[in-house]
PDB file with one MODEL, atoms N, CA, C and O in Angstrom:
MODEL        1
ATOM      1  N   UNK A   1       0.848  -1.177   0.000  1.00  0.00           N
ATOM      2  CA  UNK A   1       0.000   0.000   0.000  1.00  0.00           C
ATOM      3  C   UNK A   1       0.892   1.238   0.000  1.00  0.00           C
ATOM      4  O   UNK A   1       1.768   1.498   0.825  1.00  0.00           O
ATOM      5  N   UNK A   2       0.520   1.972  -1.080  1.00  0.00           N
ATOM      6  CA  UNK A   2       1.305   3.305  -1.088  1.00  0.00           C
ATOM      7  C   UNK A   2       0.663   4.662  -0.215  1.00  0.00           C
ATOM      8  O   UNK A   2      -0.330   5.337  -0.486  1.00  0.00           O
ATOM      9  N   UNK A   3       1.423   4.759   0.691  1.00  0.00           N
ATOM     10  CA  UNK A   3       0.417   6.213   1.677  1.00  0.00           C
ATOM     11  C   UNK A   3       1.385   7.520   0.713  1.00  0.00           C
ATOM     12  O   UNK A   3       2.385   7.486  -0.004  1.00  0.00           O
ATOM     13  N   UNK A   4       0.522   8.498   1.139  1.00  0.00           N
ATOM     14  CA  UNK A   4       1.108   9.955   0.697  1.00  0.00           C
ATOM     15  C   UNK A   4       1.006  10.517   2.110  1.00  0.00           C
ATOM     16  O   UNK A   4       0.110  10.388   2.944  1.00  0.00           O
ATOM     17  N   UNK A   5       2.282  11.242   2.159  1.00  0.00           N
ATOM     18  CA  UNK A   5       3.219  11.755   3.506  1.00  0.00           C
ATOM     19  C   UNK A   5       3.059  13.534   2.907  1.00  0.00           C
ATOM     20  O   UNK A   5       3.515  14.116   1.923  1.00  0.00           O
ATOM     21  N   UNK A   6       2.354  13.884   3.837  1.00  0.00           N
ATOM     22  CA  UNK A   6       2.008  15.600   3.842  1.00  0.00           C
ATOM     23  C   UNK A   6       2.761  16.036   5.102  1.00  0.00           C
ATOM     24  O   UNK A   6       3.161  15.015   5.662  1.00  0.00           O
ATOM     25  N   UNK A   7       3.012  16.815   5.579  1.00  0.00           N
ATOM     26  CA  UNK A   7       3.838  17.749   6.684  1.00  0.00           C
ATOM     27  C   UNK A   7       3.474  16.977   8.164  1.00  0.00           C
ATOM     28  O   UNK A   7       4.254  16.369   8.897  1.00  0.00           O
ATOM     29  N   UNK A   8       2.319  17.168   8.304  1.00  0.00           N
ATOM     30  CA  UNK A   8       1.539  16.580   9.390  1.00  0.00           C
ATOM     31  C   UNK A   8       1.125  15.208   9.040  1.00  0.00           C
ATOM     32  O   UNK A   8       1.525  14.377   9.855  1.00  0.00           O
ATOM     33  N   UNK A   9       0.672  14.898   8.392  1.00  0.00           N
ATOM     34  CA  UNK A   9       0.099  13.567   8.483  1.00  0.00           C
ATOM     35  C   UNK A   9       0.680  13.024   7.014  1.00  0.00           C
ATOM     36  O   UNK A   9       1.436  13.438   6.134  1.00  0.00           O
ATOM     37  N   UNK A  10      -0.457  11.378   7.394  1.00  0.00           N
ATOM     38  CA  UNK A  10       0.146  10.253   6.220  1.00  0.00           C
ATOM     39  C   UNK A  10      -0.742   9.603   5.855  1.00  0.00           C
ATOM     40  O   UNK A  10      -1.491   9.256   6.768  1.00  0.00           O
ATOM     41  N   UNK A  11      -1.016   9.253   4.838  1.00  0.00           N
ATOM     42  CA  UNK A  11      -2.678   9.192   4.487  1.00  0.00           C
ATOM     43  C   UNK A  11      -2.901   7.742   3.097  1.00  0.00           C
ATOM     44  O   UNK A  11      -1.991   7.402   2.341  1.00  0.00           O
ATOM     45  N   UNK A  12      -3.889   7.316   3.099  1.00  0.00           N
ATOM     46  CA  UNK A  12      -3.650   6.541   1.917  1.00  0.00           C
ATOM     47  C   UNK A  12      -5.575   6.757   1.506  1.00  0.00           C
ATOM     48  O   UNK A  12      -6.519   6.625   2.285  1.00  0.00           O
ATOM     49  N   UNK A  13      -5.600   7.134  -0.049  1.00  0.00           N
ATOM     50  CA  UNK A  13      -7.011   7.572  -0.793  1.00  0.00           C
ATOM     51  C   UNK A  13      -7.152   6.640  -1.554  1.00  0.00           C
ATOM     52  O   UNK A  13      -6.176   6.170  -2.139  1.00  0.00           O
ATOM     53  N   UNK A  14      -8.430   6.144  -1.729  1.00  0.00           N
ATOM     54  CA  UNK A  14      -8.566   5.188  -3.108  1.00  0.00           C
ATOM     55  C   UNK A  14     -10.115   5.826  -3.449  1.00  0.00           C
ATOM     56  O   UNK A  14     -10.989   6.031  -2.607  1.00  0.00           O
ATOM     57  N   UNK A  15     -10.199   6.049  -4.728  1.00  0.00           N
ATOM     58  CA  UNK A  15     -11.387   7.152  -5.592  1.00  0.00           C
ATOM     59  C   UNK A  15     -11.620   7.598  -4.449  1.00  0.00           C
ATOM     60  O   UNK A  15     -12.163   6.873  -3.615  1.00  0.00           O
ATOM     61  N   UNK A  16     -11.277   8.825  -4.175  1.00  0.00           N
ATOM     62  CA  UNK A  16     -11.348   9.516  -3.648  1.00  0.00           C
ATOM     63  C   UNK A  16     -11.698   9.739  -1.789  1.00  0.00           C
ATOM     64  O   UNK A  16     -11.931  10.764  -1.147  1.00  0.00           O
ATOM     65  N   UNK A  17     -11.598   8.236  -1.351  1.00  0.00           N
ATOM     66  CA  UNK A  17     -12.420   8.281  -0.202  1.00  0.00           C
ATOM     67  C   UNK A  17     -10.792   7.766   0.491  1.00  0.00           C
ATOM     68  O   UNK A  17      -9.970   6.947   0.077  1.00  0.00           O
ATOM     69  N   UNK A  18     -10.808   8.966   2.121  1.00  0.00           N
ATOM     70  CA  UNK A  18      -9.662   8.586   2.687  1.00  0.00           C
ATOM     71  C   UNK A  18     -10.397   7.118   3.694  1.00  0.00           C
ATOM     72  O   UNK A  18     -11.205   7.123   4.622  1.00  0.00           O
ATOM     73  N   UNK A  19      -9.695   6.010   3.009  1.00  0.00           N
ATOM     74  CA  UNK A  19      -9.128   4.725   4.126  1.00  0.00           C
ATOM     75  C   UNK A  19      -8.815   4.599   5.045  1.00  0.00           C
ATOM     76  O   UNK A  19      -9.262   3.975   6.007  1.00  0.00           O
ATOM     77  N   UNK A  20      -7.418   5.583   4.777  1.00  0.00           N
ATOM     78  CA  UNK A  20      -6.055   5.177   6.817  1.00  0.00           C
ATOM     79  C   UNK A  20      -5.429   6.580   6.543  1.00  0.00           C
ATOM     80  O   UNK A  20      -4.927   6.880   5.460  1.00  0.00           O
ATOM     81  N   UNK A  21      -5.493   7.301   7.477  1.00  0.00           N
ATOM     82  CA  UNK A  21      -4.699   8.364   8.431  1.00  0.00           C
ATOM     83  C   UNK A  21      -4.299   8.086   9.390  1.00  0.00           C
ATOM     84  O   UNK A  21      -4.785   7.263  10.166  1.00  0.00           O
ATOM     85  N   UNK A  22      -3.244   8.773   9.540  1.00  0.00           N
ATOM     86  CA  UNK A  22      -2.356   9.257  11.194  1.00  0.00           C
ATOM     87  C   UNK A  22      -1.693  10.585  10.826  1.00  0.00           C
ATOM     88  O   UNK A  22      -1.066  11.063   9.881  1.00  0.00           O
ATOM     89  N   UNK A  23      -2.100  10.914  11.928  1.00  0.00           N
ATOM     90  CA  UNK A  23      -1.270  12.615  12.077  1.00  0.00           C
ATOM     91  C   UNK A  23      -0.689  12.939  13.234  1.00  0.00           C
ATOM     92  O   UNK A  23      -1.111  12.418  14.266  1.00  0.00           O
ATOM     93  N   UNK A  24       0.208  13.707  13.264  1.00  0.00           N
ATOM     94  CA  UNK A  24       1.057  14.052  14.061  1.00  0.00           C
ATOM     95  C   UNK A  24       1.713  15.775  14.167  1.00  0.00           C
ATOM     96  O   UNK A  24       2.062  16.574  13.299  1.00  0.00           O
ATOM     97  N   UNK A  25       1.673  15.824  15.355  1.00  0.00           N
ATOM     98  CA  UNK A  25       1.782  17.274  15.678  1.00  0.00           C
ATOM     99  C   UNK A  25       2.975  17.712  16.553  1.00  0.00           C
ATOM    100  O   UNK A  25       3.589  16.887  17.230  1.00  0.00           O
ATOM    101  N   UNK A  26       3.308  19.078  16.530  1.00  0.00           N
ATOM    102  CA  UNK A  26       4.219  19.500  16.730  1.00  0.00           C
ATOM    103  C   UNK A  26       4.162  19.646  18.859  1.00  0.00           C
ATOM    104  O   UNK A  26       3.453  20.396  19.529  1.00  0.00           O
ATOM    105  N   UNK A  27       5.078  18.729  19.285  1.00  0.00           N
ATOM    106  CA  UNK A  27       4.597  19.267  20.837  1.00  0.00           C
ATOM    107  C   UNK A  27       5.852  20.585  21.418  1.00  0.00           C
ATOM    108  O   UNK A  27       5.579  21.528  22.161  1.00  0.00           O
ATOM    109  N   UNK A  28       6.959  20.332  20.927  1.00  0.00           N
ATOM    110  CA  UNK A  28       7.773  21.589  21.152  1.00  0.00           C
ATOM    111  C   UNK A  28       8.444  21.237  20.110  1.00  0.00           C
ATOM    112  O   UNK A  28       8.189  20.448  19.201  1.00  0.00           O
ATOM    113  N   UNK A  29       9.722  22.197  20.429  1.00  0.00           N
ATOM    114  CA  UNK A  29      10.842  22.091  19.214  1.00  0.00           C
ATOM    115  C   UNK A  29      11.340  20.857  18.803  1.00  0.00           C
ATOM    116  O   UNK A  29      11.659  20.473  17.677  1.00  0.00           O
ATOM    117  N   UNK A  30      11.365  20.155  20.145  1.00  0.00           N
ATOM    118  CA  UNK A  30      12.207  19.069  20.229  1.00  0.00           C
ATOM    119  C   UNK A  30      11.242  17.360  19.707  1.00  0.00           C
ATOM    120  O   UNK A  30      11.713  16.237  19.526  1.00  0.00           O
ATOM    121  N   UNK A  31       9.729  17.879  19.600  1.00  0.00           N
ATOM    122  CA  UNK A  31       9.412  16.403  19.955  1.00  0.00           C
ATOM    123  C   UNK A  31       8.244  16.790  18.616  1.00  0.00           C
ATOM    124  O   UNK A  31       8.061  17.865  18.046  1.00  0.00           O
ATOM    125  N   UNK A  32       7.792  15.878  18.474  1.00  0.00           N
ATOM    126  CA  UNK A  32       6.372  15.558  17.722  1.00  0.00           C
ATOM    127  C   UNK A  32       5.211  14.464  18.554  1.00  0.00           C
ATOM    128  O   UNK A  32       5.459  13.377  19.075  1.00  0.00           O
ATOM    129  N   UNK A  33       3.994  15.133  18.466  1.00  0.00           N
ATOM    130  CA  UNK A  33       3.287  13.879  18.864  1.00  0.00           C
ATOM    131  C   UNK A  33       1.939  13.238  17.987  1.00  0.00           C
ATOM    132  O   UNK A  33       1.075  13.898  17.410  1.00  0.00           O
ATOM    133  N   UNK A  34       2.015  12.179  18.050  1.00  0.00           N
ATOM    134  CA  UNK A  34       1.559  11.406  16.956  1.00  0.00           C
ATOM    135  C   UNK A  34      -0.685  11.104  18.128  1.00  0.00           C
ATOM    136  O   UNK A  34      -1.058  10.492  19.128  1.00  0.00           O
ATOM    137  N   UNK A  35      -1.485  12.170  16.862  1.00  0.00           N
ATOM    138  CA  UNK A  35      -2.703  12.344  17.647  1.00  0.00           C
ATOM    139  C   UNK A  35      -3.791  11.855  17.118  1.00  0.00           C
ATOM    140  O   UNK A  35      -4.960  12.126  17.394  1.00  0.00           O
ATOM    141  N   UNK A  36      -3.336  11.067  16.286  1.00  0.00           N
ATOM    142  CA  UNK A  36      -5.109  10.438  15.828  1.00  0.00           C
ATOM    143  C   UNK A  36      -4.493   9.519  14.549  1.00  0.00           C
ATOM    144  O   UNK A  36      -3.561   9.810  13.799  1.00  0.00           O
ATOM    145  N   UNK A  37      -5.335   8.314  14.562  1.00  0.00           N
ATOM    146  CA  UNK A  37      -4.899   7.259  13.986  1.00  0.00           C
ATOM    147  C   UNK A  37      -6.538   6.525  13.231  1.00  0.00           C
ATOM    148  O   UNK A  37      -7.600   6.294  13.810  1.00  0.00           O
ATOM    149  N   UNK A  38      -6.353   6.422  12.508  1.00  0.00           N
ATOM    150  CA  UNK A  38      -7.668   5.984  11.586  1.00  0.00           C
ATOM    151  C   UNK A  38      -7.555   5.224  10.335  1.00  0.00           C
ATOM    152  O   UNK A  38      -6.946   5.647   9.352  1.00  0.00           O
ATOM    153  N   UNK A  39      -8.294   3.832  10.407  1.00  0.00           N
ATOM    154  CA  UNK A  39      -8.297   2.728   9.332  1.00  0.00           C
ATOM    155  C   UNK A  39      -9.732   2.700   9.388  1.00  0.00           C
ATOM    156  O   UNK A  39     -10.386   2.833  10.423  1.00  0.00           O
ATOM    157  N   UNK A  40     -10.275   2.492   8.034  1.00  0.00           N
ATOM    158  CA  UNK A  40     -12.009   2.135   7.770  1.00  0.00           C
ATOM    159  C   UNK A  40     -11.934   0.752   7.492  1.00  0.00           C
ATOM    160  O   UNK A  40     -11.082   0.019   6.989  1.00  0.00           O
ATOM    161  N   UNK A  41     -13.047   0.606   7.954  1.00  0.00           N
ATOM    162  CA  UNK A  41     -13.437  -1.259   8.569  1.00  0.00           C
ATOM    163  C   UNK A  41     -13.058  -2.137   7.418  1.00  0.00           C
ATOM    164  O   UNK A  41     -12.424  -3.192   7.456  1.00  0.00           O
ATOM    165  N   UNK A  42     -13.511  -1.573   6.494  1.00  0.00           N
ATOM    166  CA  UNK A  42     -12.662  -2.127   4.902  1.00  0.00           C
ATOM    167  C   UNK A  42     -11.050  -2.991   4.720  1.00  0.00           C
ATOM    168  O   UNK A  42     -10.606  -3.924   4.052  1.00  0.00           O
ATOM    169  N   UNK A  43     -10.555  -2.033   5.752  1.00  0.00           N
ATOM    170  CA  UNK A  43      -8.996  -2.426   5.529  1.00  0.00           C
ATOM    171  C   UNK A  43      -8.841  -2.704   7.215  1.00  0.00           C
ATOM    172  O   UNK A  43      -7.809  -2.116   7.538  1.00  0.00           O
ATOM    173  N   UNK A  44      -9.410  -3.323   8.356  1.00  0.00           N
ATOM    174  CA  UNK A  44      -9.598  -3.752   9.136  1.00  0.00           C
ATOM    175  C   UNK A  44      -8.885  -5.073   9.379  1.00  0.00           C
ATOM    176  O   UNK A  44      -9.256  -6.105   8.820  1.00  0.00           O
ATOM    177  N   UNK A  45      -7.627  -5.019  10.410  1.00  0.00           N
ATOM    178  CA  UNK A  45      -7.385  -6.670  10.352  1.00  0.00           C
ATOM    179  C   UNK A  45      -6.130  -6.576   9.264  1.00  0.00           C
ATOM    180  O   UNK A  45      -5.656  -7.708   9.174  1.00  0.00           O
ATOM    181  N   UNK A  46      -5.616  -5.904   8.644  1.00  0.00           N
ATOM    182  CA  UNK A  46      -4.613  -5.833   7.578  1.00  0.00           C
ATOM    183  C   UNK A  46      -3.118  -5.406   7.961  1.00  0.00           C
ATOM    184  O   UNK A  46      -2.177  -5.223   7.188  1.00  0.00           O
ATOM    185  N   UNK A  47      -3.146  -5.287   9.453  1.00  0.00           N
ATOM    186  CA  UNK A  47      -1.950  -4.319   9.675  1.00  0.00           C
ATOM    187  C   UNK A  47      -1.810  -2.391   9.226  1.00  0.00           C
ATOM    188  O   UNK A  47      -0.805  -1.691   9.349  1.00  0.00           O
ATOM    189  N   UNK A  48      -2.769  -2.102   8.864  1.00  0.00           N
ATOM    190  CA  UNK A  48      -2.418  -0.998   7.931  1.00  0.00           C
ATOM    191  C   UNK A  48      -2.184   0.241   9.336  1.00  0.00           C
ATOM    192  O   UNK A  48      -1.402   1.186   9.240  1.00  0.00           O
ATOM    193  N   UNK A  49      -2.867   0.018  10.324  1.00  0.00           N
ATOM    194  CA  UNK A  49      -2.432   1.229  11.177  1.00  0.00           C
ATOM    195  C   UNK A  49      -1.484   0.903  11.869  1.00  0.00           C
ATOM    196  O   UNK A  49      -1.253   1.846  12.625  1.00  0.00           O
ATOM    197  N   UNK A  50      -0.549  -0.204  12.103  1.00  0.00           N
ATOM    198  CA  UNK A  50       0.701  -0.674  12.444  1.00  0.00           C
ATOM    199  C   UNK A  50       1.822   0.028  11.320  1.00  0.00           C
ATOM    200  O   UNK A  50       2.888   0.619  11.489  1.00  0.00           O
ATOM    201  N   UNK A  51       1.153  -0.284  10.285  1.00  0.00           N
ATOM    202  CA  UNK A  51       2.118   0.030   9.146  1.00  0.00           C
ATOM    203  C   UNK A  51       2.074   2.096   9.086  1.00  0.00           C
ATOM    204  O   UNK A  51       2.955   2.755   8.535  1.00  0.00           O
ATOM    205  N   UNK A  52       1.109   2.571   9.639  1.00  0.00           N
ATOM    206  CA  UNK A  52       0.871   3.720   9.193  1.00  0.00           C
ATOM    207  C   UNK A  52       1.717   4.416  10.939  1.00  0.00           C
ATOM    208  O   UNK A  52       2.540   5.331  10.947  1.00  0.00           O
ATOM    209  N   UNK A  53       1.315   3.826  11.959  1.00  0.00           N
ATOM    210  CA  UNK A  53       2.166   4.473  13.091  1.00  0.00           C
ATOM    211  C   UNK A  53       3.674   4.069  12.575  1.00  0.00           C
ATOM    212  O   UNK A  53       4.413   4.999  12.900  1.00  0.00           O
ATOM    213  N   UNK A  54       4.325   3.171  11.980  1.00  0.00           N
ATOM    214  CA  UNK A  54       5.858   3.033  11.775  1.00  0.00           C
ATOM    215  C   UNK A  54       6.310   4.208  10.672  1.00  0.00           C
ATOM    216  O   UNK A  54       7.383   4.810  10.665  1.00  0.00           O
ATOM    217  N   UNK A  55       5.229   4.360   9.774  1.00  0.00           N
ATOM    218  CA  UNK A  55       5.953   5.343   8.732  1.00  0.00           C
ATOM    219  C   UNK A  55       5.957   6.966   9.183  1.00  0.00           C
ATOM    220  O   UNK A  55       6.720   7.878   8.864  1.00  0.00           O
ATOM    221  N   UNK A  56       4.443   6.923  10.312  1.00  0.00           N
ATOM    222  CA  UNK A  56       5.085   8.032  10.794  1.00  0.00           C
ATOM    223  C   UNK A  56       6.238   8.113  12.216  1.00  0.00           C
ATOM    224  O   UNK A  56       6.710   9.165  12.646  1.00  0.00           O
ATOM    225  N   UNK A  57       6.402   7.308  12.538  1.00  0.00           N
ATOM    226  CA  UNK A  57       7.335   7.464  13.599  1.00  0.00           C
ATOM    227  C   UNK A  57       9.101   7.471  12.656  1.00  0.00           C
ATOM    228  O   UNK A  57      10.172   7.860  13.121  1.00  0.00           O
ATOM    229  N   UNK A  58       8.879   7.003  11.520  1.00  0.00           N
ATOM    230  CA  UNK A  58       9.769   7.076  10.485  1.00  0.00           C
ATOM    231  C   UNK A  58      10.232   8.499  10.066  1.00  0.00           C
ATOM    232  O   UNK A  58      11.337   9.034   9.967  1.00  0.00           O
ATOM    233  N   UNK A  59       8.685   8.985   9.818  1.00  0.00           N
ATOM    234  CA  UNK A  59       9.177  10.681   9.269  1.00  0.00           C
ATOM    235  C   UNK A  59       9.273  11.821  10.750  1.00  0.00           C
ATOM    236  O   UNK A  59       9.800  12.922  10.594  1.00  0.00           O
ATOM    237  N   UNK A  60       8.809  11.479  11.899  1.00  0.00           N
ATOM    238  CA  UNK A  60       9.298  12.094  12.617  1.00  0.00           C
ATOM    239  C   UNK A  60      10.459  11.985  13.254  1.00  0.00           C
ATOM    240  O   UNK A  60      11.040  12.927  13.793  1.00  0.00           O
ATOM    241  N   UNK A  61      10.895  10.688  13.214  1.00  0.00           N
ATOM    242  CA  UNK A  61      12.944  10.621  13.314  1.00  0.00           C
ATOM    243  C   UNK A  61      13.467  11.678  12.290  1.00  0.00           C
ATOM    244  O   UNK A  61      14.323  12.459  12.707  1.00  0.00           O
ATOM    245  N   UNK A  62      13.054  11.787  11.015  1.00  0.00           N
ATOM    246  CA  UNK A  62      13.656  11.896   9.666  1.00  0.00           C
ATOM    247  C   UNK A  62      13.820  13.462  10.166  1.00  0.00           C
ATOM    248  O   UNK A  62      14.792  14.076   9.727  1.00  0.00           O
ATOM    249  N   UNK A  63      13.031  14.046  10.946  1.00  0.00           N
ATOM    250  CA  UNK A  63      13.225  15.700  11.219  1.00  0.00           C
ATOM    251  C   UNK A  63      13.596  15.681  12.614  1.00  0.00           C
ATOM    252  O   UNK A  63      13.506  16.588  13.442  1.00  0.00           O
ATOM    253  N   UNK A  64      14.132  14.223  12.770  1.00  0.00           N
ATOM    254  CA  UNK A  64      15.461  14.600  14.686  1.00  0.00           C
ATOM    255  C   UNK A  64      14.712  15.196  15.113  1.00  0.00           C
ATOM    256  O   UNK A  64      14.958  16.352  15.459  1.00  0.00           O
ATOM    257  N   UNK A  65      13.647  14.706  15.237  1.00  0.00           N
ATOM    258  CA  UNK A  65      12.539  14.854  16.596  1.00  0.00           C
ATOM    259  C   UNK A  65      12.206  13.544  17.033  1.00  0.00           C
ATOM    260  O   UNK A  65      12.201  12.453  16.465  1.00  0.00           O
ATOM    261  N   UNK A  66      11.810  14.084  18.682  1.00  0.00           N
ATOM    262  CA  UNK A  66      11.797  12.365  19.365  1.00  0.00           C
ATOM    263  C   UNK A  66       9.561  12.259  19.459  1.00  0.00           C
ATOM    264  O   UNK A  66       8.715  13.150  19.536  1.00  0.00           O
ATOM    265  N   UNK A  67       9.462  10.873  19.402  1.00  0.00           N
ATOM    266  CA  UNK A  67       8.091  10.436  19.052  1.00  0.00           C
ATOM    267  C   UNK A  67       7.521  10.811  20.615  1.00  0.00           C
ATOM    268  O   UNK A  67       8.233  10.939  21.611  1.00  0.00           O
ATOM    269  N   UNK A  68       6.229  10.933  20.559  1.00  0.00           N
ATOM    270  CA  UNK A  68       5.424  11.174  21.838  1.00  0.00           C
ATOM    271  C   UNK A  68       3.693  10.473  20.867  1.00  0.00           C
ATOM    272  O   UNK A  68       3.550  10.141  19.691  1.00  0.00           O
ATOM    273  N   UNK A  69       2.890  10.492  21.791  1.00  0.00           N
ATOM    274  CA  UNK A  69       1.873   9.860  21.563  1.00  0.00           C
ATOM    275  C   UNK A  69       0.802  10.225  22.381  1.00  0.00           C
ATOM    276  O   UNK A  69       1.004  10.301  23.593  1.00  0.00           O
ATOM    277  N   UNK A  70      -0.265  10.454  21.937  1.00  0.00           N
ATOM    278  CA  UNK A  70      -1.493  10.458  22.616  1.00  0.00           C
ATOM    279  C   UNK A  70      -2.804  10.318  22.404  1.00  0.00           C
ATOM    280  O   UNK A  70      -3.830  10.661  22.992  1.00  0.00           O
ATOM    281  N   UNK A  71      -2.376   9.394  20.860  1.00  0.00           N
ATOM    282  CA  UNK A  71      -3.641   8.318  20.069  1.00  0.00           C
ATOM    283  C   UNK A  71      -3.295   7.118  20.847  1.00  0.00           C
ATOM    284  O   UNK A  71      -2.111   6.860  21.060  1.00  0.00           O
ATOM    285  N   UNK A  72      -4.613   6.070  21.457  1.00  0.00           N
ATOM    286  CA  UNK A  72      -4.272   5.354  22.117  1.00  0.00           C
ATOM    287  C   UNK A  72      -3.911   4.435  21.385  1.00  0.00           C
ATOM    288  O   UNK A  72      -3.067   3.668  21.850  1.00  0.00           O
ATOM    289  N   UNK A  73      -4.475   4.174  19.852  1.00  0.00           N
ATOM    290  CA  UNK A  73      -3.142   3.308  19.203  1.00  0.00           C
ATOM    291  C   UNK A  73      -1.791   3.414  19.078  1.00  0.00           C
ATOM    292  O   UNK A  73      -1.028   2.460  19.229  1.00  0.00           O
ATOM    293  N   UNK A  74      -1.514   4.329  18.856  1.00  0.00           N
ATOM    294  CA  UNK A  74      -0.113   4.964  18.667  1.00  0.00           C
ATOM    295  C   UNK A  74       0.645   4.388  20.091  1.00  0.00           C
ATOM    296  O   UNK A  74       1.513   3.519  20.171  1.00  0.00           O
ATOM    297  N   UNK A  75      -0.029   5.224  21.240  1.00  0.00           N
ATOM    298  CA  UNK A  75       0.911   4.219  22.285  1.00  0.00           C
ATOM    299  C   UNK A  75       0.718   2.928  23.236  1.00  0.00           C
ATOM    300  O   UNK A  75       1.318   2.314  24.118  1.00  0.00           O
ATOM    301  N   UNK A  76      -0.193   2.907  22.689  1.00  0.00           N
ATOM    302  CA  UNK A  76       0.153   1.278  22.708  1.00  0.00           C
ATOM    303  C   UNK A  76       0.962   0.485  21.720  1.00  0.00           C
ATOM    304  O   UNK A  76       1.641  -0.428  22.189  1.00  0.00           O
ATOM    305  N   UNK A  77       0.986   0.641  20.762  1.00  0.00           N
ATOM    306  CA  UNK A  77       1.933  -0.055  19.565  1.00  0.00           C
ATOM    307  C   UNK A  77       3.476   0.761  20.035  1.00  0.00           C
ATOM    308  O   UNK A  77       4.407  -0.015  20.250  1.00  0.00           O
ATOM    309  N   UNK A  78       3.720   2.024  20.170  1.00  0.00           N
ATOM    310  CA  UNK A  78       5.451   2.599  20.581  1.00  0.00           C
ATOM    311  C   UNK A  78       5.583   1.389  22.496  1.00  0.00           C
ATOM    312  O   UNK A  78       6.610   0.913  22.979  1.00  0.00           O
ATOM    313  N   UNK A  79       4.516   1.318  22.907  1.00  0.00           N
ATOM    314  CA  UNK A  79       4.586   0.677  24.196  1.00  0.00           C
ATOM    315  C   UNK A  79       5.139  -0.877  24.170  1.00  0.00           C
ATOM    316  O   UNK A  79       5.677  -1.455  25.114  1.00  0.00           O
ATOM    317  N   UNK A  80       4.835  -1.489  22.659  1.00  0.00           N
ATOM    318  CA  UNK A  80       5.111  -2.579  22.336  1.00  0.00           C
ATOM    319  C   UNK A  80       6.191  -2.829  21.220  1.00  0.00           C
ATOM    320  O   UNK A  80       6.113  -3.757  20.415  1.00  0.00           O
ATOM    321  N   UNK A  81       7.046  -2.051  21.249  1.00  0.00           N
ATOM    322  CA  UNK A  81       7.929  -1.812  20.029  1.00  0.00           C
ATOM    323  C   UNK A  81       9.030  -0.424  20.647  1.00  0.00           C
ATOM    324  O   UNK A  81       9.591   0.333  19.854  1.00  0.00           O
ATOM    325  N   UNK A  82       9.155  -0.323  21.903  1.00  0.00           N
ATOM    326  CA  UNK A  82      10.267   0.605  22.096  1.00  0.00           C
ATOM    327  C   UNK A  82      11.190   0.831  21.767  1.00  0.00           C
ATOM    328  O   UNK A  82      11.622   1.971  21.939  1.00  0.00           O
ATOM    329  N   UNK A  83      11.917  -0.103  21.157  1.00  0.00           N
ATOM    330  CA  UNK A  83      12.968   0.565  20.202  1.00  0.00           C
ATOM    331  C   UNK A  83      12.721   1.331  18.920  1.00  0.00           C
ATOM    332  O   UNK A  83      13.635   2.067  18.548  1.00  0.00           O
ATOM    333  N   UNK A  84      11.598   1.265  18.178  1.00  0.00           N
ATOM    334  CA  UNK A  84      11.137   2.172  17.100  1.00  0.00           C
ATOM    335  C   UNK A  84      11.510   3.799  17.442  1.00  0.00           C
ATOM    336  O   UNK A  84      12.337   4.416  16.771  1.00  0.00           O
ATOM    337  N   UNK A  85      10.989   4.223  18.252  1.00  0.00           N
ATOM    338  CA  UNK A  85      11.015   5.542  18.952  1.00  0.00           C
ATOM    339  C   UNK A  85      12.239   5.403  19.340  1.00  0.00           C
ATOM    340  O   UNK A  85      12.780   6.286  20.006  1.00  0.00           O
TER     341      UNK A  85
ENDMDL
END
């Protein structure tokens, strides 16, 4: 699955209807935090918001900022994968 990576968030569209988001926000200079996480029941069961918290915890390394969380997917999956972050 190919997502498209915008500033804040990471997203994947098919005709026109968004599927899977995660976004992530700025908490200070130093950090980003990752605030809302969303897969439609369609793609349910696929991994895709596993796959969508890694690519963004991917692009928020990529700007040497450290991950924070306060989608309860998000930390629960960095809670189970601490070395990612």
């Amino acid at each position: 699955m190919n997502f498209t990576t915008e500033k804040n968030r990471i997203y994947y569209e098919a005709d026109g209807k968004l599927l899977a988001e995660i976004t992530f926000i700025d908490s200070n200079e130093n950090s980003m935090t990752i605030n809302h996480t969303f897969v439609d029941d369609s793609l349910r069961g696929q991994g895709i918001a596993s796959q969508l918290v890694q690519a963004a915890v991917n692009e928020i390394k990529k700007q040497k900022k450290h991950v924070k969380a306060s989608c309860s997917y998000a930390v629960n999956w960095l809670a189970k994968h601490p070395d990612a972050a």
